[in-house]
Each structure stands twice: as C-alpha cells, then as structure tokens.
N, C-alpha and C positions, 0 to 999 in steps of 0.2 A: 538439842536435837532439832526442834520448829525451826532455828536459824539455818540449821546447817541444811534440814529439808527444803526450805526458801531458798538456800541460794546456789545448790542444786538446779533448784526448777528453774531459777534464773538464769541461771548457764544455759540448762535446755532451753530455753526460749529464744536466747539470745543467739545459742548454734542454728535456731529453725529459724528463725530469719536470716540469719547469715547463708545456710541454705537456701532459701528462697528467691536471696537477691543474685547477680549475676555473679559470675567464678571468675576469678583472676583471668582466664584466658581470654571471655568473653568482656572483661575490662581493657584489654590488649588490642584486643579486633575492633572494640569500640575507639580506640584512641588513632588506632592505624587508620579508620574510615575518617575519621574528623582529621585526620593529616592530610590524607587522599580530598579530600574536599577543600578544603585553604588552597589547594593549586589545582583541581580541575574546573570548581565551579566558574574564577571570574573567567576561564581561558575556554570552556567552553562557552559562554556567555557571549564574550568577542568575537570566537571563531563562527558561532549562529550570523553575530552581526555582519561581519565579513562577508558569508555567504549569501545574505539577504541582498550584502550591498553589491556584491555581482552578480547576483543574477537580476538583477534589475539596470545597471547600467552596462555589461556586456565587456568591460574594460579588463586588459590584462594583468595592469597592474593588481586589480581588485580581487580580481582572481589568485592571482601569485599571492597576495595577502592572507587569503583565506587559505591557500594552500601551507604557505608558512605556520600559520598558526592550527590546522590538523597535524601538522607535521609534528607542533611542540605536544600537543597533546596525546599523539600516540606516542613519543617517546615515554610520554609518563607510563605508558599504559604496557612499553616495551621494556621498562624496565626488571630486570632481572631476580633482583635481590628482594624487590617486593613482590613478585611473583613467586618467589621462595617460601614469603614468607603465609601468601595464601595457602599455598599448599600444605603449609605447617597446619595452620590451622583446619583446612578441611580435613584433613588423615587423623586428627586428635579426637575427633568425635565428643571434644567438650564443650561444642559452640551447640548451644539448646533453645538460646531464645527464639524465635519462630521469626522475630524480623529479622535481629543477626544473620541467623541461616537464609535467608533469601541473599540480603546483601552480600552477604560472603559470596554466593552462587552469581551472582550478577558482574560483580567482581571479577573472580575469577575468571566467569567466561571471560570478561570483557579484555583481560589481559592477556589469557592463552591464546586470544588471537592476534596479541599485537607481540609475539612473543618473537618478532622478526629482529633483524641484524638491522643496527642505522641504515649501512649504503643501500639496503635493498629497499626498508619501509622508504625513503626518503624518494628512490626511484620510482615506485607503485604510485605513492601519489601523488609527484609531480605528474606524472605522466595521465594518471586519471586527470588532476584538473585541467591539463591540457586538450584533453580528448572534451571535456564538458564544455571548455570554452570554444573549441573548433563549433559542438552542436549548435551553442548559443550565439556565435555569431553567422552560422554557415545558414544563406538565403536561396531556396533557389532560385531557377530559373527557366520559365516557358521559352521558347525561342528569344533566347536572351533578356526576356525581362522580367524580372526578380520579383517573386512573392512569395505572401506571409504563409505561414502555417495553415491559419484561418482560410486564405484563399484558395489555397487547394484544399479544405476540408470542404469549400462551398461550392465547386466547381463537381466534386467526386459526389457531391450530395443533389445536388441538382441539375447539372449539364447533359443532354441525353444525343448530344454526335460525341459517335465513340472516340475517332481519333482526336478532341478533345481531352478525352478523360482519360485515355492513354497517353496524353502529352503531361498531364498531371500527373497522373501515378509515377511517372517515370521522374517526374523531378520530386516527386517525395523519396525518393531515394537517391535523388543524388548525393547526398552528404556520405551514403555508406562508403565508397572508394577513397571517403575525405578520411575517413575517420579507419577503417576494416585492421589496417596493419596495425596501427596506433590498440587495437583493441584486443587482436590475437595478441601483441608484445605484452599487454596488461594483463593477459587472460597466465600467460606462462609464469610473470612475473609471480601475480599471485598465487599459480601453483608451486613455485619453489619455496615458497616463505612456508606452506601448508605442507610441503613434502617433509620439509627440514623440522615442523615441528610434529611428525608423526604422524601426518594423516594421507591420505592417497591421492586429495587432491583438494583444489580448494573449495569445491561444492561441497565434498563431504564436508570439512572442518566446518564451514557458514552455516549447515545446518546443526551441525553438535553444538557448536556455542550459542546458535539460538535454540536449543531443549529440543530440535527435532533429527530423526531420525532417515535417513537414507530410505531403507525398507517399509518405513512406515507411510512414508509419503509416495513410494512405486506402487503400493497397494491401492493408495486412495484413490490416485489417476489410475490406475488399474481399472478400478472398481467403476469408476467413472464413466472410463470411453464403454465398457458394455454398456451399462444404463445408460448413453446418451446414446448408443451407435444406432440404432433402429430409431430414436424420433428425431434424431439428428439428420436424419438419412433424409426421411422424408419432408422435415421441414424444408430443408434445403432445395430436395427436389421443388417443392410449391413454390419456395422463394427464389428458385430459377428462372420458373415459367415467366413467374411475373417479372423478371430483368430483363428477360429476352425478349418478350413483348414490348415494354420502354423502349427499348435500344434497339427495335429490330431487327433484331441477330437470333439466331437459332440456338436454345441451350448448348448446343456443343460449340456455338462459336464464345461462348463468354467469356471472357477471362479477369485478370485479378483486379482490372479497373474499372471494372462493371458493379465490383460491390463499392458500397456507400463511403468506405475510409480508405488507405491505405494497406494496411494488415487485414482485415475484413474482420477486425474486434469487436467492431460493435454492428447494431442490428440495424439493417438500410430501412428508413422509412419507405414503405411499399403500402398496402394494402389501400391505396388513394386516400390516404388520412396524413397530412402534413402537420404533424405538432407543432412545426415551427411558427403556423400560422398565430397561434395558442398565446405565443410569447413575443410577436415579436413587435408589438404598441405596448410591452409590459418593463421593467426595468426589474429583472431578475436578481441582481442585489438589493435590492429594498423588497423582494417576494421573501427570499431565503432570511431577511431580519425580523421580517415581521411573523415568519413562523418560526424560527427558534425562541423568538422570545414569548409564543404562545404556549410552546411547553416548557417554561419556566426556569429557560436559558439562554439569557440575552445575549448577542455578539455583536452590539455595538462597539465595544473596548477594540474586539480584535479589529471588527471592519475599520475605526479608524488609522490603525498602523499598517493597513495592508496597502495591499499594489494591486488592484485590480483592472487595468488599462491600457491596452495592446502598444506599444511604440517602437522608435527602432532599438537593435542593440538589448532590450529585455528580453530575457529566456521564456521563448515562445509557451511555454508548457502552464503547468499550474501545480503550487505545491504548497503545502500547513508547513510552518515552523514554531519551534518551543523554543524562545530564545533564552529562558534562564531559568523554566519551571517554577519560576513564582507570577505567570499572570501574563507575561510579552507571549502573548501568541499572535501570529501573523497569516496571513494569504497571500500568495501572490497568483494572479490570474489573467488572462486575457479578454476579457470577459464580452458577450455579444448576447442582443434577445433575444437568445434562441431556447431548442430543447435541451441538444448539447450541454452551453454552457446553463442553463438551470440547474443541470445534474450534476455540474463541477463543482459550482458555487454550491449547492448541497452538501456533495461529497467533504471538498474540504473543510465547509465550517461542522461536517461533521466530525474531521479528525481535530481540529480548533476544539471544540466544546467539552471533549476527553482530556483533550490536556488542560486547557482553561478551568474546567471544574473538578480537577485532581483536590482529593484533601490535602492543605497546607500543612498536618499537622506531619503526613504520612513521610518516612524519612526521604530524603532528596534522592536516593540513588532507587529508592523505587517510589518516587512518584512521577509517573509514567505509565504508559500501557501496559498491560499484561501481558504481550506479546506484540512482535507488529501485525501480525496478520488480525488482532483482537480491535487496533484503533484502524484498519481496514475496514474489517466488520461492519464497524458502526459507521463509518464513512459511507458505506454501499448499502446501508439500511435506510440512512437519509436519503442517496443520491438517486433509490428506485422512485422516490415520489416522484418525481419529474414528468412520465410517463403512468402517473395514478388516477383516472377520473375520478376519482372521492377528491383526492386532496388540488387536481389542478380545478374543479367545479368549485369547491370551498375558496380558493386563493387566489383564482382569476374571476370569480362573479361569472361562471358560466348558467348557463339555461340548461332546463333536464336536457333540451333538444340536442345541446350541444356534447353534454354530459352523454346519453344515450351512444351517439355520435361516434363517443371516442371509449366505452367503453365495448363496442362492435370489438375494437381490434386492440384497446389496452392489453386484454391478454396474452393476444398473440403476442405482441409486441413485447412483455415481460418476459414468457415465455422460449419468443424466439432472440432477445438479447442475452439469457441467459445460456442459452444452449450453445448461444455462437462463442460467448467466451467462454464458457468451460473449456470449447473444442480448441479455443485459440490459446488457451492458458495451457494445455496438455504440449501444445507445440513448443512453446515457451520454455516448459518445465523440461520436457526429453531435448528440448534441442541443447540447452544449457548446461544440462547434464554431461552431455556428450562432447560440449564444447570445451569443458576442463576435461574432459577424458583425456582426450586428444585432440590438441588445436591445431596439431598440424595436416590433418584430412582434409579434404574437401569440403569446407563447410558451406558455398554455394551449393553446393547438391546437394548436402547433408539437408540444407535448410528446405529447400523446396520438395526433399523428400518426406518431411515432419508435415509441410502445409496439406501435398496432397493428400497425405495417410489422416491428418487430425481435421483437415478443416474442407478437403473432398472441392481446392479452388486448383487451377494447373497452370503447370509452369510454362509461362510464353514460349513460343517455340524460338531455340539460339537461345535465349537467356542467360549470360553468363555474366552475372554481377553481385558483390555481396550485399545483396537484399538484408539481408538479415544484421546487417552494420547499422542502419537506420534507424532501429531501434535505440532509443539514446539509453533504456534499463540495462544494460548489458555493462553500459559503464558507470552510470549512476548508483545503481541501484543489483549490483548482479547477486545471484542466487536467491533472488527476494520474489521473482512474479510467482510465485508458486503460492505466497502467501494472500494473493488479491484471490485466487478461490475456493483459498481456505475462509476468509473473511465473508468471501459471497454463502458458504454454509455456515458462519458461526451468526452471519443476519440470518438467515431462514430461521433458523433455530430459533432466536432472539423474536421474530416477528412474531412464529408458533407459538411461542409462549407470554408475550405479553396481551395477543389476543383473547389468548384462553384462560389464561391464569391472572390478567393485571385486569384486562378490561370487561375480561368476563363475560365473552362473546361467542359464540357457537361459530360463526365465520368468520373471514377478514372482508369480506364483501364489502363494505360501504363505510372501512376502516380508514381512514387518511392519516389519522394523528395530529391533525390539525387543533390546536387547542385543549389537548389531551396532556393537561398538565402529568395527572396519575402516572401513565406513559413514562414521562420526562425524569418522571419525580425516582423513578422504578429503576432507568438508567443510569441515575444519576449517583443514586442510593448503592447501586449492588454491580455496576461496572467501574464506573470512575474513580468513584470513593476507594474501590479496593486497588486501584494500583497497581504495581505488582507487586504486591503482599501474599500474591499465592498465585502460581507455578498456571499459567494459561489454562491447561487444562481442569484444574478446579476451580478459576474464578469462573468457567462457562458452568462448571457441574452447580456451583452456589448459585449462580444466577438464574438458571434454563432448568435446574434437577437433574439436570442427566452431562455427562462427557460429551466434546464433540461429536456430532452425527454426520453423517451425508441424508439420512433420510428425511429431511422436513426442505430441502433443498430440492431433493428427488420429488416428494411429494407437491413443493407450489410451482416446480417449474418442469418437471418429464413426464410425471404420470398424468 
C-alpha cells in the first residue's frame, strides 16, 4: 500500500509540473515565433541598413534597395496562412503565458495590417519610397537660388523685412506641388488595402493595430482644445503684439511668415532673450554626451555610428534608428550650435537610449518601446532641457546673472511651446483624419481651415496651394503625429513623478536632471527594461501609478 501511495503522489507531482510548464499549444506558438524570427530578424536588420544608407546619400538606387527589401518583409507579414494561423491561436484562449500573449498580440497586429494583396502592397510602397526620395532630394529655391532647410529655418527665425520672410515661407513649400498628388494617390491606395480588410479607412485600421482607439483619441484632442482655447487665446494674442512691433506691421497685417518656422510648431524666440546666443560658441553634441552619461547612460557607442552633419543629397531632417535590437542604434541629424538643434540632439538620443538600454534578455519581438508615442515621451522629456535654466546654467558654466536672465522668460517659453504644439498637433490630428475620410475634397481649404480654427494664423489672401503637402509626416510617417502629444503628456506625467516620488522634491524648480544618476537609474529600471512586456497603458500605470493623464500636462504647461 506505501508503494502504491508513493507512486500515486508521484504521478501527482509529476501531472503538477506538467501543469505548470507550458501547454502544447503555447509550445506551437513558441515554435511559430522562432520560425517568424530565422526570416525577419537578418531582413529587417538589412532593410534598417538600407534605409540608413539613403537617407544619408539621397541616391535612387539606395532607395529602391530599401524599398525592395520593405517590400520582402511585408510580404512575410502578408502572408495568409500564417495569419491563419494567428488567429488560431488567439480564438483558443489556451495561450496564458503573459510574454506569449503579448507576442501573439504584436504579431497579429503587425500582420492584420500587412493583410494586403502583392500588386497593391508592392504599389503603396514603391510609391511612398518615391514620394520620401522626391522630399529628400527636393532644394528649394529664393529667386532661383537653392537652399537648405537650415537656411530657411534661419532666415524665418531672425530676418525682420517681411518680404524677406515671405520669400522663405513660400519656398518652404514649394516641395508640396512636387510631392501633393503623389501623396493623395498614396492616401487612397492605403485606404483600399484598409477597406478590403474591414475597416473604414486607413486611419481607423493604424490606430487599432497600434492598441488605440478612434473615440478615445477625439475625446483627448477634444478635451484639449477647451483646456487650451482661453490660454491659447491670449498667449497668442501677447505673442502678436510682440511680432507686429519686430516687423512693423499692425497685428492684423501678420501673416504665416511672421511666425518663427514654417508650420508655426514651435515657439518663436520673442521676449528679447535669444537662446541661441547660449549655444552657439558651445558644440551641442558633446553637451547632449556629456549629460547622458551623467545619468548613467552613455551614448558614445551610438554617437560613433551616426550621421550628424548637414551635406548635399542627405535627408535634411533628423531621425533615431534600431538597426537590429541588439545595440546598433543610430542618429542621423543636421546638426548646428544652436537652441533648436540642442533640442534634437536631446530628443533623439533620447529615443537612442530606450532602445539601446532595452533588456537583452527580453524576447526580440517585444524588446522595443511600449508604444511609439511611450519612446516619444521620453524623447520630449529630454528634449525640453534645452530651454531649462537649471540644466543650460549647470551645462553651459552660466553665472546666476545669466541663469536669472533666462529664467525671466524660460517659462514662458516652455509654456508657450507647449501650447503652440498642442494647437498645431490638433491640426495635424483632425486634418489627417479627414484626409483618409475623403481625399478627394478640397484639401487646400480643408487645410487652412484646421490652421485658422486650431492655431488662430490666416490664410494669405488668393492662397491656392497644397500647403499641407510639405509636411514630409504624411508620407513618412502617416497616422502617427497624434502620438508626438500623446508623448508630450506621458513626459509631464513622468517629470511629476520622478520629482516627487524618485527625487523627493516638493517642486521642479531648480530640477535639471543633470547628474541625477537616481533619475536615470528610475528610467531605466521601470521604462526600458519593460519593453513591451505590457500593453502601454500599464507600463505608464507601473511606472507613474496611475494610467495616462492629460492632467500634470495641464498642470506644468496651461494652468
């Protein structure tokens, strides 16, 4: 009977382990992802490279190469039978392990969107990479002579004869009529691929397969322009007067090239405080090395493989790449000693240091951000120092005097760039919207009807051109700017609680982060590390305590 009672118990132990350990099916879905990985990792790996290597030398063929090879790796992603075979698996509800089910869900997404037919996916992006190579090589031009990006950023930012800066604005758009058809054809294309796989259009699908929802995001921008409309209102109003005085025009003569950029995104130095003066005997790549590696995350590795150096033929812009998830992270930037680029070069080695200090162990398909708007986030957490008297006193060797100086108007100036791109992100978001609605409308009016209503600038009288072509997001990057201010509230968030909860400070007042390993250590711990091992909205709630908010956003920048 003791025998027969031992080996009894022995069975039972032997079934609770077997129990315990994973189910045939979730041995299935492990076998399927380690197949799935033998053929995406070296092909996305290549295809990073590729894209590095044109947007740095502007060449067609480099391009088409990089297109070739998105093209191979969405067909994996179009393929059918394994899409089948996800779907098997989600409807089973026998997959339990907690990383499995993430992967499955990353999975999935990733392939209900590439659930398109060859001759169409193969159309969509050729035709994008063609529209990306037109932005990247398309120069304008003043009365026939051709300039950079940079030079009409610096002509809009400090030139005060108007017809000047009306002769700039105008050729910061002239790429839109290069690019406008090329971009509605892309816009349809990808609404047929989004029709045919049951969705309404291709905004809606872009946001279901990235976990967000249609409704949930019209509420936030909802929510938004009331909380901004009354300090929006008046800031603007003050940040008139003081234009019209420069420029000697009477606020009602202002118009769209009166403010400091092109789009009027970011916030025109006014208040007679030039930051640029700040940096510009400083070499702002070796500012942004020397404080990442004061909080206890160096980016030497990355800055050596980057491109940070304005020439001809390289994609004027600035962008973070992951080129294989185990450590090749890159920059590419244009880079000048200015405010601007202090804030770029922040920005992106901030989305650099998210992917670079991902944990190695975490599986490949979710070691990455939590979302994209989560490695936004942290980008625009870094990239408000630029404009912080704590941290430009600490990092430039300034004097109280100068410190005093600039924090008169630091506030304003956080304040009043944050207000302006909310209002400019809201244009963004509705106008994009509307633009898969229906591309065939007017979307010249459409567009300058979004500007007046969200950003309160007006349409040059006769105006007929697609302004809103110019914008290179639309083909690069479309359905996504909505995420750059979700990211500007998942930093607030992040700021509000590492001040009060990590560094155990009653204000942010004289907070830089500069050498605030704790800080670093807190980011590194409870953002990066997790990956996406859980679903964006709880790695903020693990992180912050609480779900995303709008209110510590409202709180350091409206109230």
């Amino acid at each position: 009977m003791k025998k027969i009672f031992l080996a009894v118990l022995m069975i039972s132990f032997i079934v609770i382990l077997i129990g315990c350990g994973p189910n045939a099916e979730e041995k299935e879905l492990q076998n399927f992802i380690n197949t799935h990985l033998e053929k995406i990792k070296p092909l996305s790996k290549n295809a990073n490279l590729a894209y590095w290597k044109a947007a740095n030398t502007g060449n067609s063929e480099d391009y088409d190469k990089y297109s070739e090879l998105e093209l191979e790796m969405r067909k994996i992603y179009s393929d059918t039978s394994d899409f089948q075979v996800l779907k098997k698996f989600k409807a089973s509800g026998n997959i339990k392990n907690h990383l499995l089910v993430r992967q499955l869900d990353v999975l999935y997404n990733s392939f209900l969107e590439n659930q398109i037919e060859p001759t169409l996916l193969k159309q969509i992006v050729d035709l994008s990479s063609k529209v990306e190579k037109k932005f990247s090589n398309f120069r304008p031009a003043i009365h026939g002579k051709k300039m950079t990006n940079n030079e009409i950023d610096e002509i809009l930012k400090k030139e005060t004869d108007s017809r000047k800066r009306k002769d700039a604005w105008i050729a910061s758009k002239q790429v839109g009529p290069v690019v406008a058809n090329d971009i509605i054809r892309l816009v349809k294309l990808r609404n047929e691929a989004a029709v045919k796989l049951g969705f309404e259009n291709f905004h809606t699908m872009s946001l279901t397969t990235a976990e967000q929802k249609v409704d949930e995001l019209d509420q936030i921008f909802a929510e938004l322009y009331d909380l901004t409309q009354e300090p929006f209102t008046k800031l603007k109003s003050e940040l008139d007067s003081i234009l019209a005085d420069n420029y000697g025009v009477g606020v009602e003569g202002l118009m769209p090239w009166h403010y400091h950029d092109p789009f009027f995104q970011e916030a025109p130095l006014v208040y007679n405080l030039d930051l640029d003066t700040y940096y510009k005997d400083k070499d702002v790549k070796e500012l942004a090395k020397k404080f990442y590696a004061g909080i206890g995350m160096p980016v030497e590795s990355i800055l050596k493989k980057s491109d940070l150096y304005e020439r001809e033929g390289k994609n004027p812009h600035a962008f973070c790449t992951d080129i294989d998830r185990e450590g090749d992270v890159r920059v590419l930037a244009n880079l000048e000693n200015n405010e601007r680029w202090m804030e770029t070069i922040l920005h992106e080695l901030g989305h650099a240091i998210y992917d670079k200090y991902q944990d190695p162990k975490t599986p490949y398909l979710l070691r990455t951000s939590a979302h994209i708007f989560t490695t936004e986030g942290i980008a625009m957490f870094f990239g408000r120092l630029s404009r912080n008297g704590a941290w430009m006193q600490e990092m430039l060797g300034l004097s109280d005097r100068d410190r005093k100086e600039i924090d008169k108007v630091s506030v304003k100036y956080a304040r009043m760039k944050q207000l302006i791109f909310a209002r400019w992100a809201m244009v963004m978001y509705n106008f994009e919207k509307e633009l898969y609605a229906n591309p065939d409308q007017d979307l010249d009016a459409l567009w300058w009807q979004m500007v007046e209503k969200y950003q309160m600038v007006k349409k040059p009288k006769g105006r007929t051109a697609p302004d809103w072509a110019a914008k290179i997001h639309f083909t690069i990057a479309p359905c996504y700017y909505h995420n750059y201010l979700l990211g500007e509230m998942f930093a607030s968030q992040l700021h509000h609680y590492l001040v009060h909860n990590v560094l155990m400070l009653n204000s942010d007042k004289d907070v830089s982060y500069v050498n605030q390993t704790k800080a670093g250590n807190y980011i590194h711990d409870h953002i990066f590390k997790a990956g996406a091992i859980y679903r964006w909205n709880e790695m903020i709630r693990r992180a912050t305590g609480e779900p995303l908010t709008a209110k510590y956003f409202v709180e350091q920048f409206v109230n």
